[in-house]
C-alpha positions as CSV (number, residue, x, y, z in Angstrom):
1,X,-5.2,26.5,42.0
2,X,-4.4,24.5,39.0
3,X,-4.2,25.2,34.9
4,X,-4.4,23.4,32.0
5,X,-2.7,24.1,29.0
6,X,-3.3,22.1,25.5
7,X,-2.8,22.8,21.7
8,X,-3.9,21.4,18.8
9,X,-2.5,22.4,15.4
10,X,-4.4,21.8,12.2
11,X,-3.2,22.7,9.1
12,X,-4.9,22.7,5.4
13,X,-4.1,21.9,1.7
14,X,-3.2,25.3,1.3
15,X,-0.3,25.2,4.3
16,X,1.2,22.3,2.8
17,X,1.2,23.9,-0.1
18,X,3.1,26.5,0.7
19,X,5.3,24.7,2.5
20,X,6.3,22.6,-0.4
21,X,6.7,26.0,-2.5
22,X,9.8,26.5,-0.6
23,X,10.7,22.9,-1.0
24,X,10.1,23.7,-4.7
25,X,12.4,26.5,-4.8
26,X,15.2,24.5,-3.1
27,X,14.5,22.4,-5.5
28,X,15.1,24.7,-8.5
29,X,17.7,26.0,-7.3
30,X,19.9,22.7,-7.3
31,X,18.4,21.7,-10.7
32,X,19.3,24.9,-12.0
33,X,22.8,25.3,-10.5
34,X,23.6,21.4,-11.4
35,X,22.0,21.9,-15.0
36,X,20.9,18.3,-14.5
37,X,17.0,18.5,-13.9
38,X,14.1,21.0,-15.7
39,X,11.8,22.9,-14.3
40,X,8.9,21.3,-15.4
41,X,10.6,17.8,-13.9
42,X,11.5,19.9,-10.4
43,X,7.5,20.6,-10.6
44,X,6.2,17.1,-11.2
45,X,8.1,15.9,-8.1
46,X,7.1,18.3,-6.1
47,X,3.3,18.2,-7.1
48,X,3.9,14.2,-6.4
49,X,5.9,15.5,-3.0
50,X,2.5,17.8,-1.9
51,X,0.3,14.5,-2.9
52,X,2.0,12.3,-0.7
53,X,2.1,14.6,2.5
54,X,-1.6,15.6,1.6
55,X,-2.1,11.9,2.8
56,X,0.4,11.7,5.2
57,X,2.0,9.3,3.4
58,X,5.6,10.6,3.8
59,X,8.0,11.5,6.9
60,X,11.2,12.7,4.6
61,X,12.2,13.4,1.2
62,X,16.4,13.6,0.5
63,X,17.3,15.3,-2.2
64,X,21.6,14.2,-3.3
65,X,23.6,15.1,-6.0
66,X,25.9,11.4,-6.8
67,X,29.2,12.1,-7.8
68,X,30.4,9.8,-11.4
69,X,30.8,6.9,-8.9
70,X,27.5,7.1,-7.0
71,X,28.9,8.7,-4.3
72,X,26.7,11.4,-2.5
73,X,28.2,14.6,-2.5
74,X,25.6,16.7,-1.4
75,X,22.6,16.3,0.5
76,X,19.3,17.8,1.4
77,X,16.5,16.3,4.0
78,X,13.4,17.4,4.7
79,X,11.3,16.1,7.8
80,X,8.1,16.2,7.5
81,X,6.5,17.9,11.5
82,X,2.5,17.6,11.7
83,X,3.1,19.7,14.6
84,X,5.2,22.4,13.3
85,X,2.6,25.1,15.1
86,X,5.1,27.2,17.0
87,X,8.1,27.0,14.1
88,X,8.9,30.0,12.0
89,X,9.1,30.0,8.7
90,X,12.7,30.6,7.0
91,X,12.9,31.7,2.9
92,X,14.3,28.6,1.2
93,X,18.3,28.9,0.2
94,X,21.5,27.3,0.8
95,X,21.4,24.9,-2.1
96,X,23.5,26.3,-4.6
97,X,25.1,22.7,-5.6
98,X,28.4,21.8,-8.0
99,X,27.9,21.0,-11.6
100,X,30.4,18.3,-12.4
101,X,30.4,15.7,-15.0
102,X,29.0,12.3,-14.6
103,X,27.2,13.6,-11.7
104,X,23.7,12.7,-11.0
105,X,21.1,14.3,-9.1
106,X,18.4,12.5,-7.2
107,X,15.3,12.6,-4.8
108,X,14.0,9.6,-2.7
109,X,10.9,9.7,0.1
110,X,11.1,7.7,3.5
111,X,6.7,6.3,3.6
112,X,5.1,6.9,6.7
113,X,3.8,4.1,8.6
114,X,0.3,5.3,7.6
115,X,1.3,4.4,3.9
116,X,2.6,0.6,4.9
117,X,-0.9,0.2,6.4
118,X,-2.7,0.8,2.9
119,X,-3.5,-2.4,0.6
120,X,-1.3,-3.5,-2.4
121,X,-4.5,-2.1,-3.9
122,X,-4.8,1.1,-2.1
123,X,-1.1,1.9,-3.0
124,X,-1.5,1.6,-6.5
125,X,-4.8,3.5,-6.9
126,X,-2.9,6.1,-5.3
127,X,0.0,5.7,-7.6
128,X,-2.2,6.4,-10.3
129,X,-3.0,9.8,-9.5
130,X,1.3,10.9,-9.6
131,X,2.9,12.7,-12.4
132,X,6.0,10.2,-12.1
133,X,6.6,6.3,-11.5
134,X,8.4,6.6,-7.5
135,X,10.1,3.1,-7.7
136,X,9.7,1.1,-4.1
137,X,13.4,0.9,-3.6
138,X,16.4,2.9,-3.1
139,X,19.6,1.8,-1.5
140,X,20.7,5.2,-1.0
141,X,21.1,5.8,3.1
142,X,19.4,8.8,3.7
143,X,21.5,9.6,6.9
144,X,24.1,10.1,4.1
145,X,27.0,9.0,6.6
146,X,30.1,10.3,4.4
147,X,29.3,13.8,4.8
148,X,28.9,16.2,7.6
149,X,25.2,17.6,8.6
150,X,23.8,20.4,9.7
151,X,20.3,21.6,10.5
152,X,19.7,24.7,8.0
153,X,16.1,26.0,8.1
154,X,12.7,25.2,8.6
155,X,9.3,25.6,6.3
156,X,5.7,25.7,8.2
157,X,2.8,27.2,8.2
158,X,0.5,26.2,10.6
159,X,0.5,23.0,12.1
160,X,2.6,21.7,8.8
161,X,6.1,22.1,8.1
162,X,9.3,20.6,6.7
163,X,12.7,20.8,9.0
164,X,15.9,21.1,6.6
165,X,19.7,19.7,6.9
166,X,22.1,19.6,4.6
167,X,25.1,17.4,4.3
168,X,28.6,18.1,2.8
């Protein structure tokens, strides 16, 4: 006798949507806590977040508070899983950040493969449809490698999801 066992996940808009919620209200909360980003800015990049992972475009976004020197201080990734079907999802937290002066908070997105194989064309007609101007470069190492990580939650809903860590 012999089985067979297979799963496919699928996901919707809607799943990444709320999976980027919680990535919004991590979001929030370091704006808010920092006092160095609005609300309606902490919504723009996440609507441009959701577009890009609509797509596929996008395998993590880093959110990092610099400290007066452009040191990171603190940290935040986000992996992006397609197959996040058996993950639970956790409420979003843990990202009650330092105010400080001279620091700087900022968010940068590591492009999928899938997005290097679009035109010069395609790339900018997507462009288009963004809230904000994402500029091509950052030389901000997103493995952050002066501070300690730790994996801290995870955000799915169906087949779609986001795995956390944070770095101190």
């Amino acid at each position: 006798m012999s089985s067979t066992y297979s799963t496919t996940y699928s996901y919707t808009v809607t799943d990444i949507g709320k999976v980027f919620d919680n990535v919004r209200a991590d979001f929030h909360m370091a704006a808010q806590s920092t006092r160095l980003w609005t609300d309606n800015f902490v919504d723009a990049v996440v609507d441009d977040l959701k577009r890009y992972a609509l797509y596929s475009y996008i395998d993590i976004v880093a959110i990092y508070l610099l400290d007066s020197s452009g040191v990171a201080v603190r940290a935040a990734t986000y992996r992006v899983s397609e197959n996040a079907g058996g993950w639970t999802s956790d409420r979003p937290g843990n990202m009650l950040w330092p105010k400080g002066i001279g620091v700087s908070l900022r968010v940068t997105i590591s492009l999928s493969a899938k997005w290097y194989g679009l035109s010069q064309q395609q790339q900018n007609d997507f462009m288009k449809g963004l809230k904000l101007p994402w500029p091509s470069t950052s030389k901000q190492d997103l493995s952050f490698p002066n501070l300690t990580s730790a994996t801290d939650r995870r955000y799915a809903s169906n087949g779609f999801g986001v795995q956390k860590s944070v770095f101190r």
